[in-house]
C-alpha atoms as one frame of an Amber mdcrd trajectory, in Angstrom:
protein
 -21.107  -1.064  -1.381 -23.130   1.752  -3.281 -21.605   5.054  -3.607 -22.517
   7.961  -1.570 -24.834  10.231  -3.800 -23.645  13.788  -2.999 -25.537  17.122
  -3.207 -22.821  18.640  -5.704 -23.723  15.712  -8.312 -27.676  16.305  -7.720
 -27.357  20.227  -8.290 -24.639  19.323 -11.526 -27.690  17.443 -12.792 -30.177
  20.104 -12.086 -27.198  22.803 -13.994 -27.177  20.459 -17.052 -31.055  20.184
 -17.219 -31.388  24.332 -17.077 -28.803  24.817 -19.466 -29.921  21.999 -21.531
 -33.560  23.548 -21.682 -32.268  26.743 -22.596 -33.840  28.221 -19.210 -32.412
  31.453 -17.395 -31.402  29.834 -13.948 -33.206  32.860 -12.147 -36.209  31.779
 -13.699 -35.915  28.393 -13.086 -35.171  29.087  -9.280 -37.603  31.397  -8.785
 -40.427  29.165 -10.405 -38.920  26.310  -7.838 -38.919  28.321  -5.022 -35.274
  27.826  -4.356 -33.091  30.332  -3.579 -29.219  31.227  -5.396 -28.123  30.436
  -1.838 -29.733  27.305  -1.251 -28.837  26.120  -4.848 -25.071  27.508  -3.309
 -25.316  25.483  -0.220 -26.238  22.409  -2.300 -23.156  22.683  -4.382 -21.049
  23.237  -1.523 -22.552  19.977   0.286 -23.251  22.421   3.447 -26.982  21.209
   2.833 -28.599  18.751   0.994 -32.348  19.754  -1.232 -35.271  18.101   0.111
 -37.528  15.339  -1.425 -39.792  17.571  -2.358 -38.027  20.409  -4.240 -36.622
  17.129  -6.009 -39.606  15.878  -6.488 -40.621  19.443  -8.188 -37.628  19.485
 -10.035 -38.321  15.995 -11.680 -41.531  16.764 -12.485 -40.795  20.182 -14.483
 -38.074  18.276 -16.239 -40.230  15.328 -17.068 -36.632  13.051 -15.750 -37.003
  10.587 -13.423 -36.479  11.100  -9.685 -33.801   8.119  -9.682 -31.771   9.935
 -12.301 -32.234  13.315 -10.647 -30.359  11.620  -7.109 -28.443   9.189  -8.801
 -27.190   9.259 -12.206 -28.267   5.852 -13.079 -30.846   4.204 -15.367 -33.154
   6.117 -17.380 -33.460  10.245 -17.472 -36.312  10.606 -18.736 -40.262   9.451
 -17.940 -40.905   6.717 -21.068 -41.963   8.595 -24.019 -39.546  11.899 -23.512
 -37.195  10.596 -26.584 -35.087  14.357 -26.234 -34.024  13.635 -22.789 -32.746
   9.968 -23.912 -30.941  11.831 -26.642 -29.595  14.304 -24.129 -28.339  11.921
 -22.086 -26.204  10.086 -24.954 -24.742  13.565 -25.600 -23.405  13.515 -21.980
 -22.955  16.350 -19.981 -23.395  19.924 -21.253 -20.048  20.676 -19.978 -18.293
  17.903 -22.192 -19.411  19.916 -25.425 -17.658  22.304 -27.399 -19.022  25.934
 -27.065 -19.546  25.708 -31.123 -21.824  22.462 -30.356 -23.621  24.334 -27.312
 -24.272  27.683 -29.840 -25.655  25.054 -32.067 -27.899  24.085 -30.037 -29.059
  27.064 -28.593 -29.868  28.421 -32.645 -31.740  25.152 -33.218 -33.616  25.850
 -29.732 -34.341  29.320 -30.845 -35.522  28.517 -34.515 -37.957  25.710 -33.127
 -39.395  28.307 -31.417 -39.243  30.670 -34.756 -41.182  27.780 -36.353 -43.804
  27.619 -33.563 -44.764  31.073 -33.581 -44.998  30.937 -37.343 -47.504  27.735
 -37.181 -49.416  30.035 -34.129 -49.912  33.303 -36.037
């Protein structure tokens, strides 16, 4: 019998992708056209998100829909090799905060380097 997928896993997801992409949630929301208190209701299982904020919310991640509901298979759309590697890493919340500052400053120096090859 396949397991109920619940709202609170789909929004977890959607957590680990902002803070995985180094994106202020507000933004993120905002840009989605959800609101804190949908994203709230969500977590609390009081609603559920549509198919097509999901559907958004795939898309600007590049992950796969089935992954976004789910958990299972795949991320990442073929050719995104940073979302397979996030997904071996496991959830943001299973790192320490010294390996989630190290990410950030690797984040933040890519961009450093891109500005560099830009000006």
């Amino acid at each position: 019998m396949e397991k109920f997928v619940s709202s609170k896993e789909i929004v977890e997801r959607i957590e680990y992708l902002i803070e995985a992409n180094n994106i202020p949630k507000s933004d993120f929301l905002k840009e989605m056209g959800i609101s804190s208190g949908n994203m709230g209701d969500w977590k609390s299982e009081r609603s559920t998100p549509n198919i097509h904020k999901l559907v958004r919310v795939a898309e600007y991640f590049k992950v796969t829909l089935d992954w976004l509901v789910t958990g299972k298979d795949r991320p990442t759309k073929e050719g995104d090799s940073l979302g397979e590697k996030l997904q071996s890493v496991g959830s943001v919340h299973e790192l320490s905060e010294d390996e989630k500052a190290f990410i950030r400053e690797y984040i933040e120096f890519t961009a450093y380097r891109k500005q560099g090859k830009r000006g």
